[in-house]
C-alpha positions in Angstrom: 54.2 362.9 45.3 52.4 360.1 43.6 48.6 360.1 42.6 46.7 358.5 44.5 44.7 356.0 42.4 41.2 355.4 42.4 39.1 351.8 42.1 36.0 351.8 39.3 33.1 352.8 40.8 30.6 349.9 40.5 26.6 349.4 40.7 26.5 349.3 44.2 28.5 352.4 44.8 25.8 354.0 42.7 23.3 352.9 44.2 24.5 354.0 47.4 25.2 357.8 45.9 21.4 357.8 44.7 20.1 357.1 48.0 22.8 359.0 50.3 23.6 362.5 47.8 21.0 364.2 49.8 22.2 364.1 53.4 26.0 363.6 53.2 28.4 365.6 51.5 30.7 363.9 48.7 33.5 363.7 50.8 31.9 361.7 53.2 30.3 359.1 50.3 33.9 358.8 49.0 35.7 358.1 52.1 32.6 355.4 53.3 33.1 353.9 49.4 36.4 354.0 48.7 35.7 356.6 45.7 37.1 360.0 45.0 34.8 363.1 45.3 35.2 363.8 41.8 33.8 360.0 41.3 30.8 360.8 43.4 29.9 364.4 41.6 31.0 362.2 38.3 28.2 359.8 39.1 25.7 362.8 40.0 26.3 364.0 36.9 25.7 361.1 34.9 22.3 360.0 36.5 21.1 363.9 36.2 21.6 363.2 32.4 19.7 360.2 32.1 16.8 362.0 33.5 17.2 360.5 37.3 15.6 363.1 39.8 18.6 363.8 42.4 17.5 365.9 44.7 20.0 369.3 45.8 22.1 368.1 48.5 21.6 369.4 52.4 24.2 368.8 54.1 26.8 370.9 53.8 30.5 370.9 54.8 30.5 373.7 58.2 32.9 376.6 58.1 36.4 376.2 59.9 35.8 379.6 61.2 32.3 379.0 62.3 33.7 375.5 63.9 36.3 377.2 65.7 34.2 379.9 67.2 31.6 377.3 68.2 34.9 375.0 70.0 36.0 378.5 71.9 32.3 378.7 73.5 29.4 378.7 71.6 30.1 382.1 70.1 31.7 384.6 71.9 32.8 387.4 69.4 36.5 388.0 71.0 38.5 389.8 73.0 38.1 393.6 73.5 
């Protein structure tokens, strides 16, 4: 299977990490950008050095299990 390749990540795209890193996870800002995740935590990583305040991210990828649960109804602990 062949790589996938990856565009440059640009001015824009860092821009839009800066102001979105908080409330959506890094596979979400790749996919809307175009980017890879590693891109995105690259880019993170970067503007943490330069001494740009990033804050800890929220949102958080939910746990399949947790998901599936919830989709069976809202939590029922299983069959006895």
């Amino acid at each position: 299977m062949a790589r996938k390749r990856n565009r440059p990540y640009n001015v824009e795209d860092v821009k839009f990490v800066y102001e979105n890193y908080e409330n959506m996870t890094a596979q979400e800002i790749a996919e809307q950008r175009g980017l890879s995740k590693f891109q995105v935590a690259k880019i993170v990583s970067e503007l943490r050095k330069k001494g740009i305040n990033i804050p800890k991210k929220t949102a958080k990828r939910k746990n399949p299990v947790d998901a599936f649960i919830e989709q069976l109804g809202k939590g029922k602990k299983g069959k006895k």
